[in-house]
Structures are given as C-alpha cells and as structure tokens.
MOPAC internal coordinates of N, CA, C and O (Angstrom, degrees):
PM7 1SCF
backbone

  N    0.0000 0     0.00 0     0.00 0    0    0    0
  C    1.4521 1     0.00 0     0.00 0    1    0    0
  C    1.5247 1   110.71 1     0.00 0    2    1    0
  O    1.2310 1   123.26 1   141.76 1    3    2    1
  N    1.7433 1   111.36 1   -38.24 1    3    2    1
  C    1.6696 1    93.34 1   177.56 1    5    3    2
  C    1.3691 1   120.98 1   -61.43 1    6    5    3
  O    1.2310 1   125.05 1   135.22 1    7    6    5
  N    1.6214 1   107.90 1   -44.78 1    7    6    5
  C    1.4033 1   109.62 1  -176.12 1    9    7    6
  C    1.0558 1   124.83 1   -59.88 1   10    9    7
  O    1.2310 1   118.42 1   161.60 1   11   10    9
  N    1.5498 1   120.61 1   -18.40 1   11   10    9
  C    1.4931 1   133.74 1  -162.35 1   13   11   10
  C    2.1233 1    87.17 1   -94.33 1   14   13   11
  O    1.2310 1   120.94 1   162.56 1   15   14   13
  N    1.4011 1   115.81 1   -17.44 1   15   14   13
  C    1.4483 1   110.89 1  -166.21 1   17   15   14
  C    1.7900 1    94.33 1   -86.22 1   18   17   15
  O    1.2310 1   131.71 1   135.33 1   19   18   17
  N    1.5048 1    94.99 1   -44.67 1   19   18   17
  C    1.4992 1    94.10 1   178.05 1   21   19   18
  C    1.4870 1   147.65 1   -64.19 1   22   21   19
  O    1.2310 1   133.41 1   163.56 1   23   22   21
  N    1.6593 1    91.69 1   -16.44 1   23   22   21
  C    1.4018 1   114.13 1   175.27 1   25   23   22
  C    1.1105 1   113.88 1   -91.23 1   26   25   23
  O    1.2310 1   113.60 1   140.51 1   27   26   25
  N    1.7264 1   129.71 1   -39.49 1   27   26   25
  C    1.9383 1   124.87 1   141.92 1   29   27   26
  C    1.4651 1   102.37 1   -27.27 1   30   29   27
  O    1.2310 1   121.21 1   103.91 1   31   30   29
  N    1.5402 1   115.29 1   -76.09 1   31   30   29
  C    1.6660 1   120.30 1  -157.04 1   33   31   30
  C    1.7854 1    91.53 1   -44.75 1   34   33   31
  O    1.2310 1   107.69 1   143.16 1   35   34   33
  N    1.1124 1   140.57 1   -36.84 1   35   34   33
  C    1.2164 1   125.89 1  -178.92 1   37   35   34
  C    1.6299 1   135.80 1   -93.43 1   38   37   35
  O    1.2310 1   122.49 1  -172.90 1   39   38   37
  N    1.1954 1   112.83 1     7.10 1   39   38   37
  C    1.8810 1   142.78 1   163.36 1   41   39   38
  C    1.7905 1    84.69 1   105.17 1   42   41   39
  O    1.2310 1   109.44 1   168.30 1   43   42   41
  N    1.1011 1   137.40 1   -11.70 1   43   42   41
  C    1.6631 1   116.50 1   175.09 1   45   43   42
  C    1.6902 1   117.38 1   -56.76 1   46   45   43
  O    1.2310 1   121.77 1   -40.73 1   47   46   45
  N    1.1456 1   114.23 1   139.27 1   47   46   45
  C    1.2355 1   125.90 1  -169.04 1   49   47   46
  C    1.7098 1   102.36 1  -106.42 1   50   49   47
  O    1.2310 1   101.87 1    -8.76 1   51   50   49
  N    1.4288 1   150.71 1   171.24 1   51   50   49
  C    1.2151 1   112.70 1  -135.31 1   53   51   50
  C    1.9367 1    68.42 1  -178.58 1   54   53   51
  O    1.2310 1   119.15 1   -60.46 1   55   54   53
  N    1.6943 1   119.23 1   119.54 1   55   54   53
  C    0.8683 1   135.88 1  -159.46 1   57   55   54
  C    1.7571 1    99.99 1  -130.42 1   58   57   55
  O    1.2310 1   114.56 1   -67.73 1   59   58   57
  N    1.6227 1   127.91 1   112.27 1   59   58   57
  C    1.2371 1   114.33 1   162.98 1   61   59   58
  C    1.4975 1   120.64 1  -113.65 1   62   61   59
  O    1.2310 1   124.89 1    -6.13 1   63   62   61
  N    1.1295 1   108.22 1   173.87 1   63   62   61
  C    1.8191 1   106.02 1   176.05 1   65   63   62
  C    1.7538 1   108.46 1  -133.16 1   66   65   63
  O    1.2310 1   115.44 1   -49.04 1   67   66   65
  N    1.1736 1   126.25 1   130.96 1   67   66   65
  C    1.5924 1   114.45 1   161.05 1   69   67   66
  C    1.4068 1   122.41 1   -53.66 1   70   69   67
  O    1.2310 1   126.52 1   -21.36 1   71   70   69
  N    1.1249 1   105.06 1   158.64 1   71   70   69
  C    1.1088 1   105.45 1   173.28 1   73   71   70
  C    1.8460 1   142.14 1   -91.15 1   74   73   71
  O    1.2310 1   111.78 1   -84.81 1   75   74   73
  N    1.0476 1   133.09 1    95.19 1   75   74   73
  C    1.3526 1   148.83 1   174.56 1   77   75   74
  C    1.9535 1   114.15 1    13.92 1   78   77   75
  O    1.2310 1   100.67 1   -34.67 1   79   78   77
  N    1.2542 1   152.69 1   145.33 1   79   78   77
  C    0.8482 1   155.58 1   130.73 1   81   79   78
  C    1.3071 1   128.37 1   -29.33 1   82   81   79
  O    1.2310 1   110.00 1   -64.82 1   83   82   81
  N    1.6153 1   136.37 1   115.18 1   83   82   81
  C    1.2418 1   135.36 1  -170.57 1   85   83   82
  C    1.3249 1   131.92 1  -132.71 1   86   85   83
  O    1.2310 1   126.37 1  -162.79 1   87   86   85
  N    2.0559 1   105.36 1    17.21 1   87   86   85
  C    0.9924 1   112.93 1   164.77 1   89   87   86
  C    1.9155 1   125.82 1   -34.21 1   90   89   87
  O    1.2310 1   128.80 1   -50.84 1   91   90   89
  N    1.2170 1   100.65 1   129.16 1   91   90   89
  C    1.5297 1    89.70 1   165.75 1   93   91   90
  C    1.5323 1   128.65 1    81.21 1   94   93   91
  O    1.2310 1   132.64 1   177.14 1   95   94   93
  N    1.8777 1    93.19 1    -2.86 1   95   94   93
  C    1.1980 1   102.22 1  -154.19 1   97   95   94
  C    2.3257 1   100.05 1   -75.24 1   98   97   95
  O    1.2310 1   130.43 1   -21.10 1   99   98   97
  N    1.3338 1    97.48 1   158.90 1   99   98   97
  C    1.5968 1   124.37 1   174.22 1  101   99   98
  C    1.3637 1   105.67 1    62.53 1  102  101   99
  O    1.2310 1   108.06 1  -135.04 1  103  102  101
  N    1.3213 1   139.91 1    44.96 1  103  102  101
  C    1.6175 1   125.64 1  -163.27 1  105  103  102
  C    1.4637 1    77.64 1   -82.56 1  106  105  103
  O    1.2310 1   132.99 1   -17.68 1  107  106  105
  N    1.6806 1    92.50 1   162.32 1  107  106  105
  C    1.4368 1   124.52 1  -154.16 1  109  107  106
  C    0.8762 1   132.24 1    33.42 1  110  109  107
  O    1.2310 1   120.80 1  -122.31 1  111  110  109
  N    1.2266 1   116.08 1    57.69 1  111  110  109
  C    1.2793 1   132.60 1  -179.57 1  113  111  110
  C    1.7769 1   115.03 1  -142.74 1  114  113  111
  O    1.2310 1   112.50 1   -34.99 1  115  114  113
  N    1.1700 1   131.76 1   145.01 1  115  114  113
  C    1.1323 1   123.75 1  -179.92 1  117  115  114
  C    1.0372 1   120.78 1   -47.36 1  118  117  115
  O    1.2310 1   117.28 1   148.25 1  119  118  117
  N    1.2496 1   122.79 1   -31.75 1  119  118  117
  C    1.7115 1   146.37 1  -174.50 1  121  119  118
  C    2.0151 1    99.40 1   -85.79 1  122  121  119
  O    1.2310 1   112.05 1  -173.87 1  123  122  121
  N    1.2050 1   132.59 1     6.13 1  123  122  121
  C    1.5255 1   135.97 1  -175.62 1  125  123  122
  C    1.5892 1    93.89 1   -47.74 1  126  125  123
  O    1.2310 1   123.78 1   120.67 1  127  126  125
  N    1.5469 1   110.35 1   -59.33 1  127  126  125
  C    1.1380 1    88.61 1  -160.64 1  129  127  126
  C    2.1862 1   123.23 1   -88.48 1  130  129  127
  O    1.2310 1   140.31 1  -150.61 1  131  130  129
  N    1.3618 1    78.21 1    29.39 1  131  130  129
  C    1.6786 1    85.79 1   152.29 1  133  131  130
  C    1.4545 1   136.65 1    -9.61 1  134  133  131
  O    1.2310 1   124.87 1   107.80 1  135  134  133
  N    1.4392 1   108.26 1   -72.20 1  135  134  133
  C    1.3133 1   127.83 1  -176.62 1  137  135  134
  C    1.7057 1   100.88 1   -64.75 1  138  137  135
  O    1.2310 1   127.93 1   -34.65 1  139  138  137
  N    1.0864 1   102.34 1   145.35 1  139  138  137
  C    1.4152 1   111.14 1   148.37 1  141  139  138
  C    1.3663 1   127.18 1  -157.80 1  142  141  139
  O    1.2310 1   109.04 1   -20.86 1  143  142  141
  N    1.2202 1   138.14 1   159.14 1  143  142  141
  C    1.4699 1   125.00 1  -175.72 1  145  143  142
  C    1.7208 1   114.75 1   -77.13 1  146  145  143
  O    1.2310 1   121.56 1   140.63 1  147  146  145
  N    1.0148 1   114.63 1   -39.37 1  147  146  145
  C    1.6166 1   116.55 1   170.42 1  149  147  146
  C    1.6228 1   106.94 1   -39.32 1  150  149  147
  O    1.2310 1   120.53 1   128.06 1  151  150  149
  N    1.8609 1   116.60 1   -51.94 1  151  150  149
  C    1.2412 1   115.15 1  -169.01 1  153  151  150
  C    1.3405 1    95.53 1   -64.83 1  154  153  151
  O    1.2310 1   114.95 1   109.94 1  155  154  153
  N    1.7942 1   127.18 1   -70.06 1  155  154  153
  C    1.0644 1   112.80 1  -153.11 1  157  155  154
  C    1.8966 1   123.08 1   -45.82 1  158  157  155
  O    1.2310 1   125.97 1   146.15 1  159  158  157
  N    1.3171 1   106.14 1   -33.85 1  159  158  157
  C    1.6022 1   120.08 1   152.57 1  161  159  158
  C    1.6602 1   108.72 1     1.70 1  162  161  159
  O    1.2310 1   141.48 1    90.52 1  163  162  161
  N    1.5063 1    75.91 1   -89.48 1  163  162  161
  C    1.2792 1   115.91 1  -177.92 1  165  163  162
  C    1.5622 1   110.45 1   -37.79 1  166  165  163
  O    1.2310 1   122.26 1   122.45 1  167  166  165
  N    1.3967 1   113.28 1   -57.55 1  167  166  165
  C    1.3940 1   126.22 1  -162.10 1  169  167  166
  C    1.9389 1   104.54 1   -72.83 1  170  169  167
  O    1.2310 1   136.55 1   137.82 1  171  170  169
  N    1.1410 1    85.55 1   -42.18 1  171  170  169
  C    2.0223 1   100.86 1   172.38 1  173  171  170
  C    2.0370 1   105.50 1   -54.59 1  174  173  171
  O    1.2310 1   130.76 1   123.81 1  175  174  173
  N    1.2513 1    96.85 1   -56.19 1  175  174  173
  C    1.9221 1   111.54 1  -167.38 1  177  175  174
  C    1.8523 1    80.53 1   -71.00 1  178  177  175
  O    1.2310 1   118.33 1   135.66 1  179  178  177
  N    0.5705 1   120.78 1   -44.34 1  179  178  177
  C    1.9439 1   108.18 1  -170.77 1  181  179  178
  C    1.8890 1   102.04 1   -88.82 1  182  181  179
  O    1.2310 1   107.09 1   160.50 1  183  182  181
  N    1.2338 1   141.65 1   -19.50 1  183  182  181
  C    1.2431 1   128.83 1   151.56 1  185  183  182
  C    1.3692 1   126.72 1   -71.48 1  186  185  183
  O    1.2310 1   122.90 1   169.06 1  187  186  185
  N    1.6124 1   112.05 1   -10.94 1  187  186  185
  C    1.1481 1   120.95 1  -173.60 1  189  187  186
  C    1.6547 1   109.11 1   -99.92 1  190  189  187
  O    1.2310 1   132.34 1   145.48 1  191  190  189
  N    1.1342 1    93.76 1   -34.52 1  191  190  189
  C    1.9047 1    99.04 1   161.46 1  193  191  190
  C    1.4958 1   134.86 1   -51.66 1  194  193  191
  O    1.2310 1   137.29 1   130.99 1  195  194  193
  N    1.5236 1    84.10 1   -49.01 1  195  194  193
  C    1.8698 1   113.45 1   177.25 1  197  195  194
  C    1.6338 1    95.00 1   -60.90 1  198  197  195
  O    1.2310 1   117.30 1   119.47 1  199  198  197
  N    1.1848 1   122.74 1   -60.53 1  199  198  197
  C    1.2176 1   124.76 1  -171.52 1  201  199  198
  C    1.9482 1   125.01 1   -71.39 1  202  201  199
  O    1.2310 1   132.93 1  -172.03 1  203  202  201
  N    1.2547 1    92.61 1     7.97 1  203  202  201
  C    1.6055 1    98.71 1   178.28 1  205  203  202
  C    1.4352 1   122.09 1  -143.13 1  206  205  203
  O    1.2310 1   126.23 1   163.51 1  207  206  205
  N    1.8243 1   105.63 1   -16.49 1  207  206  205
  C    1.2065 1   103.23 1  -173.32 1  209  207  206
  C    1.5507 1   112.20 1  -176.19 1  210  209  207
  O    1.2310 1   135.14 1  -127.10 1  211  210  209
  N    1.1923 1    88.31 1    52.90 1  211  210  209
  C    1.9479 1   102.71 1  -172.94 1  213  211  210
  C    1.6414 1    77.07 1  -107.28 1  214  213  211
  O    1.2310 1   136.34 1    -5.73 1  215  214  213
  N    1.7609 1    85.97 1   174.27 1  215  214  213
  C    1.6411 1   101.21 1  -166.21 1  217  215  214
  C    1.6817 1   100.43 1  -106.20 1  218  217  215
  O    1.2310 1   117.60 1  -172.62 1  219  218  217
  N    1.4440 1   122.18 1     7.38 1  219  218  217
  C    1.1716 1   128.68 1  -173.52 1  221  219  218
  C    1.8825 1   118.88 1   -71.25 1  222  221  219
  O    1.2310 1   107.48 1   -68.83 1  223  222  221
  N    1.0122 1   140.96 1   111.17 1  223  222  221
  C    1.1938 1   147.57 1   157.29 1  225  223  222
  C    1.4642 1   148.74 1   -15.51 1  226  225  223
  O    1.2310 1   136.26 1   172.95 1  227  226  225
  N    1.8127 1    86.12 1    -7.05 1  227  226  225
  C    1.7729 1   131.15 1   177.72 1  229  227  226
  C    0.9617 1    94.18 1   166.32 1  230  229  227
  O    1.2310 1   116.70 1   -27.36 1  231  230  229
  N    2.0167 1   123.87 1   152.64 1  231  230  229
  C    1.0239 1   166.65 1   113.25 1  233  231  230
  C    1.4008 1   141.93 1   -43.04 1  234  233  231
  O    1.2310 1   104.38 1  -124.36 1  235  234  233
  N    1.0916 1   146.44 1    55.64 1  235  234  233
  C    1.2548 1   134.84 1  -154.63 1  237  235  234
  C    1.9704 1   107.65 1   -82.08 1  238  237  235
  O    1.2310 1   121.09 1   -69.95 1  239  238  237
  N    1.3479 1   115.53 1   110.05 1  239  238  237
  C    1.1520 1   128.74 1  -176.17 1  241  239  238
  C    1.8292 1   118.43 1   -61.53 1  242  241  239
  O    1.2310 1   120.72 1  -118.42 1  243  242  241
  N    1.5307 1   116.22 1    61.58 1  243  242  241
  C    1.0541 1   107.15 1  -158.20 1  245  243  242
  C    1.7527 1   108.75 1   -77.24 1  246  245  243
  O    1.2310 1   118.70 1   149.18 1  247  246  245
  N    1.1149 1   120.08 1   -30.82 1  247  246  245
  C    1.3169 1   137.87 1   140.49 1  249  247  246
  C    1.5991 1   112.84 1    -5.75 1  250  249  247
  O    1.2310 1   125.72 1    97.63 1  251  250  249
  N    1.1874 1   106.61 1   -82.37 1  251  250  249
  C    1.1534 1   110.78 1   176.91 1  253  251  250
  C    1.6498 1   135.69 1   -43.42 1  254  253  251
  O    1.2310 1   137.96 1   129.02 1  255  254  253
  N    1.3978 1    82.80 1   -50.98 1  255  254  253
  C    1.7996 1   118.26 1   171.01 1  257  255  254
  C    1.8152 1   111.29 1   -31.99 1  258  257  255
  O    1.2310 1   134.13 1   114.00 1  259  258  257
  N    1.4871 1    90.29 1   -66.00 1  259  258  257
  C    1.1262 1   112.60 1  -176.25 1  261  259  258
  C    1.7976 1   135.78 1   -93.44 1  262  261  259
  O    1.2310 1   118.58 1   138.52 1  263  262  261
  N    1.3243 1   120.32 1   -41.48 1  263  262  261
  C    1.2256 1   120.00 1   151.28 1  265  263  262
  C    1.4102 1   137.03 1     4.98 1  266  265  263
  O    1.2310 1   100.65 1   -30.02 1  267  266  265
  N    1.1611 1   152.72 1   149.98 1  267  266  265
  C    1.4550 1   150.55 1   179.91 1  269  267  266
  C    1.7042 1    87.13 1  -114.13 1  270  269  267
  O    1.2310 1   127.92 1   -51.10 1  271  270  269
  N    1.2907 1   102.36 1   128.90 1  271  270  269
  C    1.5387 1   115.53 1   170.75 1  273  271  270
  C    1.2007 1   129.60 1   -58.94 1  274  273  271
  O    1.2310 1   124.68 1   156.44 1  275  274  273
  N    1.9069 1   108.62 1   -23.56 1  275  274  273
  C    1.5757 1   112.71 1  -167.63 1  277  275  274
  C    1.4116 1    72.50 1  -112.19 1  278  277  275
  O    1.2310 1    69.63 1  -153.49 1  279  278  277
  N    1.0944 1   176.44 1    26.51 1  279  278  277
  C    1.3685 1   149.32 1   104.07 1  281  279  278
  C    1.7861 1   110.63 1  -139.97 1  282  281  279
  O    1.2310 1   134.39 1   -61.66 1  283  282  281
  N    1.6016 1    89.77 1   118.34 1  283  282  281
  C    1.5844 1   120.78 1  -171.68 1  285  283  282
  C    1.7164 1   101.55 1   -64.41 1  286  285  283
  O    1.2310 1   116.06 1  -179.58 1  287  286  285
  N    0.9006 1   125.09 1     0.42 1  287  286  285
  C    1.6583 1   113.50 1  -174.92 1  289  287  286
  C    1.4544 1   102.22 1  -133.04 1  290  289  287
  O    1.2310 1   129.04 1  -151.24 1  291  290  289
  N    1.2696 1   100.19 1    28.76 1  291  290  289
  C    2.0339 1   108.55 1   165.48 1  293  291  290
  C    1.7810 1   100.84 1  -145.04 1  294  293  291
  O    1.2310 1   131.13 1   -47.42 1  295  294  293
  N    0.9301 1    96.12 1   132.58 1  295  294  293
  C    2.0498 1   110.99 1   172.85 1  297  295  294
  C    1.3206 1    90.51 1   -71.36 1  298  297  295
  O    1.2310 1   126.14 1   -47.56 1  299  298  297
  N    1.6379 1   105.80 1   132.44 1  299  298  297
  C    1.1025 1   118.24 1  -175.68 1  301  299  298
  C    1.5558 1    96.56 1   -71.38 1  302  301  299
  O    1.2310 1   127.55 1   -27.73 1  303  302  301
  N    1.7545 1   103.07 1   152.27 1  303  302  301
  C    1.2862 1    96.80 1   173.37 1  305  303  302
  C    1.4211 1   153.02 1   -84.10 1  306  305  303
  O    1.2310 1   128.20 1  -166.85 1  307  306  305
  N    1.4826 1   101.82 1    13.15 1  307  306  305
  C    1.5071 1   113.57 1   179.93 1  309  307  306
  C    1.5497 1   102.86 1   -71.18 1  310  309  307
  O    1.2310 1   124.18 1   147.45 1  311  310  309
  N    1.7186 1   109.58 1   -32.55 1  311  310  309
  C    1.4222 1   125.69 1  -171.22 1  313  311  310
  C    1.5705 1   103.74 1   -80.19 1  314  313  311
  O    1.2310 1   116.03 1   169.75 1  315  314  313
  N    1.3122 1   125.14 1   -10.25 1  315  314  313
  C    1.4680 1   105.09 1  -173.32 1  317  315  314
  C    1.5122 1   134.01 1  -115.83 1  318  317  315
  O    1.2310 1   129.55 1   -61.10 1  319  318  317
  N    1.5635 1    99.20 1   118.90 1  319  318  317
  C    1.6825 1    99.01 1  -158.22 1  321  319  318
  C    1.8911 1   102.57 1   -48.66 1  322  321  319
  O    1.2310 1   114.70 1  -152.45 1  323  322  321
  N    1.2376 1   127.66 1    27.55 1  323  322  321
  C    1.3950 1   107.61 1   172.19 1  325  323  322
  C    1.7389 1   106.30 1    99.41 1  326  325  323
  O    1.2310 1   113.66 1   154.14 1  327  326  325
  N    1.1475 1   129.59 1   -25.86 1  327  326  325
  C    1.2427 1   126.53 1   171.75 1  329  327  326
  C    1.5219 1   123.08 1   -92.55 1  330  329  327
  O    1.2310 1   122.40 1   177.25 1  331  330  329
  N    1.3525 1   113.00 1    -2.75 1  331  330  329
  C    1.2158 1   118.97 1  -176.85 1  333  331  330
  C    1.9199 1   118.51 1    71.28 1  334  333  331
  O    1.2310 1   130.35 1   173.28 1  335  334  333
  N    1.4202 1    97.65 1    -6.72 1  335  334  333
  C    1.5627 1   100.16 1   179.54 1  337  335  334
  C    1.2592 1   119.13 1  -118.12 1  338  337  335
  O    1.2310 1   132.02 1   140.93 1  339  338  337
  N    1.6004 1    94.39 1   -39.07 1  339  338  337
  C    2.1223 1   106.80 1   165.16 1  341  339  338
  C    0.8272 1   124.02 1   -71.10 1  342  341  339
  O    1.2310 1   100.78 1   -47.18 1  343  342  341
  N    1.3769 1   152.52 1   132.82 1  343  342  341
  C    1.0982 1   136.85 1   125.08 1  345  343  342
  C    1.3034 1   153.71 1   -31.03 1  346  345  343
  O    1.2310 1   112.71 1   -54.97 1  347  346  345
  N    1.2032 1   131.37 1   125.03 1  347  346  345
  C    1.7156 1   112.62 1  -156.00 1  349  347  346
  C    1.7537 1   106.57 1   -96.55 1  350  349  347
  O    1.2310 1   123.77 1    25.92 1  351  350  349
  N    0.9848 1   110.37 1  -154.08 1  351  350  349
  C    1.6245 1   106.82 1   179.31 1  353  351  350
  C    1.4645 1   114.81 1   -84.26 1  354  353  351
  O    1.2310 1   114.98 1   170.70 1  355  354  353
  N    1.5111 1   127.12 1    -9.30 1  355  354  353
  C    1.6398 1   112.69 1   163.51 1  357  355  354
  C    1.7452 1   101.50 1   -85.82 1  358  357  355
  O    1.2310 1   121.60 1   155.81 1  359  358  357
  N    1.1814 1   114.54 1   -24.19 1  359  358  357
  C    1.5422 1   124.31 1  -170.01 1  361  359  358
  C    1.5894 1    87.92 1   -69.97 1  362  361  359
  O    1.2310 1   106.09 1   103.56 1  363  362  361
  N    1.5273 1   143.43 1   -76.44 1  363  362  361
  C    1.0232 1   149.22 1   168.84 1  365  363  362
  C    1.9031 1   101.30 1   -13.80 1  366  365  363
  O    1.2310 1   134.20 1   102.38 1  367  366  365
  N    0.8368 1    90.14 1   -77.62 1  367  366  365
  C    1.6224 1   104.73 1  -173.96 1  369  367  366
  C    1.7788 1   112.06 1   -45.50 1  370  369  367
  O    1.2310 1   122.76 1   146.22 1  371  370  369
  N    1.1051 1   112.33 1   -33.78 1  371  370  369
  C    1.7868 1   119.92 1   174.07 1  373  371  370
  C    1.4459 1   108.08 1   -70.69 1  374  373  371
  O    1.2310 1   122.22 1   121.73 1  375  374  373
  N    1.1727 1   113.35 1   -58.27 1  375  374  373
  C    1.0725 1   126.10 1   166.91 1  377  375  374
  C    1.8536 1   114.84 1   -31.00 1  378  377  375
  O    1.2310 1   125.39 1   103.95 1  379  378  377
  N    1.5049 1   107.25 1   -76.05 1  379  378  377
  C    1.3833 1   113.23 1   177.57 1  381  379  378
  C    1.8940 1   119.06 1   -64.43 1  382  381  379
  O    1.2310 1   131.21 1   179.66 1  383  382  381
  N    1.3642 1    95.98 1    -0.34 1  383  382  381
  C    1.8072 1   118.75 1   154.08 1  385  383  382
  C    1.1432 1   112.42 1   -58.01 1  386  385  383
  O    1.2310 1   124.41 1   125.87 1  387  386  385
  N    1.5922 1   109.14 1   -54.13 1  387  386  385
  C    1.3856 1    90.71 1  -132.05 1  389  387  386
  C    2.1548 1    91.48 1  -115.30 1  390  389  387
  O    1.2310 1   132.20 1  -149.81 1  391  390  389
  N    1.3211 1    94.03 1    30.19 1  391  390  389
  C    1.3393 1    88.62 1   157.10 1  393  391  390
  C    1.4321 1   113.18 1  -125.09 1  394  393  391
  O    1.2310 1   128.44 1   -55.82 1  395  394  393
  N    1.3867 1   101.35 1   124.18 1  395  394  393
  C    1.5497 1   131.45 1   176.66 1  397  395  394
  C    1.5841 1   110.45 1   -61.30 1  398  397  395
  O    1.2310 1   131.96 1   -59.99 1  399  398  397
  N    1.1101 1    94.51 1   120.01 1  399  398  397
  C    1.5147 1   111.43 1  -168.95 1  401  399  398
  C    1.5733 1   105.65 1   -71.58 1  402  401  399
  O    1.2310 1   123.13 1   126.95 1  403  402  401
  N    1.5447 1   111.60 1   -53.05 1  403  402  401
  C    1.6438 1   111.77 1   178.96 1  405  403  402
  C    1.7614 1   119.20 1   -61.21 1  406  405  403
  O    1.2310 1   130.55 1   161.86 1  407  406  405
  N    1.7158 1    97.26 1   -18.14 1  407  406  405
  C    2.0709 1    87.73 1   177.94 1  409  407  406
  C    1.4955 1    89.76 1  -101.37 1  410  409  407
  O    1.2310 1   114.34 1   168.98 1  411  410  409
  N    1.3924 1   128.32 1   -11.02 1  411  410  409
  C    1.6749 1   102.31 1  -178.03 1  413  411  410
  C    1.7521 1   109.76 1   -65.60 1  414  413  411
  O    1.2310 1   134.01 1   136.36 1  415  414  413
  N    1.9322 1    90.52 1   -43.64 1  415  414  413
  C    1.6378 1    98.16 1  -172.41 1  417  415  414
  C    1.5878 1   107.57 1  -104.36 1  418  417  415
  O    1.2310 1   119.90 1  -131.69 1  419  418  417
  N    1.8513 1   117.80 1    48.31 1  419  418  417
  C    1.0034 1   112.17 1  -144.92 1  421  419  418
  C    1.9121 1    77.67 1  -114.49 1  422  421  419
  O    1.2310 1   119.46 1    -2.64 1  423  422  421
  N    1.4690 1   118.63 1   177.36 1  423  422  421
  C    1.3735 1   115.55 1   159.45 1  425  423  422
  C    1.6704 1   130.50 1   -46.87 1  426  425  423
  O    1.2310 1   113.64 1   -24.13 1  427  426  425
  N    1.0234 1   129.64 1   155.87 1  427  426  425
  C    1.3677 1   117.59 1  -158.53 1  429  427  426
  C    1.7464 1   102.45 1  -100.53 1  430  429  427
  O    1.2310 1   113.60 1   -15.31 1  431  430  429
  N    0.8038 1   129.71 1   164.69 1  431  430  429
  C    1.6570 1   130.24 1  -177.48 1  433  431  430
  C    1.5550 1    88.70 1   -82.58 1  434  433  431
  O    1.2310 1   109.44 1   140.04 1  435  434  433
  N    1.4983 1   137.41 1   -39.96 1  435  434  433
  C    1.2139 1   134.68 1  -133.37 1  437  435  434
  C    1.1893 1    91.01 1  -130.37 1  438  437  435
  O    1.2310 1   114.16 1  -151.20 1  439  438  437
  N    1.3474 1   128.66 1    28.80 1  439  438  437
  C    1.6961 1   124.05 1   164.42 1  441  439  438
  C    1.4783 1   109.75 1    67.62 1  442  441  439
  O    1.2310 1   128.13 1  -149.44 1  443  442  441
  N    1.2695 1   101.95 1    30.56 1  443  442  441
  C    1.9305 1   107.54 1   171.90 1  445  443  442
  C    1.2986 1   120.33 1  -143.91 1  446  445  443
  O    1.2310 1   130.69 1   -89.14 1  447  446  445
  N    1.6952 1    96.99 1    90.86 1  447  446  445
  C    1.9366 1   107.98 1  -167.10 1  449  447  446
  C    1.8326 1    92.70 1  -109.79 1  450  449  447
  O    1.2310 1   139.73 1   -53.96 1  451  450  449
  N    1.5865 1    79.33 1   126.04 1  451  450  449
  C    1.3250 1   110.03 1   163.35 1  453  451  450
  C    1.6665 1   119.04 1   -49.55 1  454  453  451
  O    1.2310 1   108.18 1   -36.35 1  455  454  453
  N    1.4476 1   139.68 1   143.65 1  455  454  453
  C    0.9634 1   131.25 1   155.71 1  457  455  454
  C    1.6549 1   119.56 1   -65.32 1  458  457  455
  O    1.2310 1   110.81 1   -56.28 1  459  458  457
  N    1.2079 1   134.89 1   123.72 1  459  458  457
  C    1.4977 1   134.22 1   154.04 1  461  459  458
  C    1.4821 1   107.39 1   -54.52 1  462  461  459
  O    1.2310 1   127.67 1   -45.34 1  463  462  461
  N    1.4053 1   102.84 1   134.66 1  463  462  461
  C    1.9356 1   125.72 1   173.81 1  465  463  462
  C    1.5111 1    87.69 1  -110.68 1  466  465  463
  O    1.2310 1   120.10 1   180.00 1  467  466  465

C-alpha cells in the first residue's frame, strides 16, 4: 500500500493481475512437486485481495481468464501449454481477452489518467 501510495503521489497509475492456476504444475521435473495446497491458499487469499481491495488502479482477472471451471486450482486445459503452469498460445490469447481496454486506459481511482493513443 505505501508503494502503491507513492507511485499515485507521483502521477503513476498502478496496474495488477491475479495470479494464474498451478495445479499440477511441471510433473517430471525436479520442480513436480511445485504445487501445493497451502500455496494455492495463499494464491486464492491474495487474488481475492487484488480483487476487492488492492490499491491498484485496475485489476486484470487473469485467474479467471484462465482457470478450468470444474476445478479452479488447475488452468483449464485448452489454456495450458502442457506444463500446467504456462500458458500456451490460446491461454496467451484469453489472457490478452480479458483485459479491458476502457479500465486499463480508463480514469484512475487515484487521480492518475493515462492519456489514450
């Protein structure tokens, strides 16, 4: 919150995104056991923050974007380049969906509007 106060106090406007689903993510890999449920916790209580009460100026719901509907803590798989953590090129593409062009370049909550090109 300070940095996010200090970067208003200076005309920067201040853009966040949740964070992605990582069930399952890197098997066979030294890193397999990646996932864990404590993190995803974690990862849920901090997308859920961003989304209600972060100090950011927009949100981009990448979370959402991407997710598998019958289970929220795995990227659905049309979206997943195969590692369960990347995204592949339709996953890429949801993603660049699902940010709203009018709140990215929209007025700022914190009195710091971007010019439109």
């Amino acid at each position: 919150r300070d940095l996010a106060q200090r970067a208003h106090a200076r005309g920067l406007r201040i853009l966040g995104a949740t964070l992605t689903p990582f069930a399952g993510a890197l098997p066979g890999t030294p890193l397999d056991d990646y996932y864990a449920a404590d993190k995803d916790a974690l990862r849920q209580r901090l997308n859920a923050w961003l989304r209600t009460d972060s100090p950011f100026d927009a949100v981009i719901d990448l979370d959402a974007a991407l997710r598998d509907p019958a289970d929220p803590s795995r990227m659905a798989a049309a979206y997943d380049s195969g590692d369960h953590l990347h995204p592949g090129d339709a996953g890429n593409r949801a993603m660049a969906e699902a940010v709203d062009l009018d709140v990215l370049m929209g007025p700022s909550t914190h009195g710091v509007d971007l010019p439109r090109r």
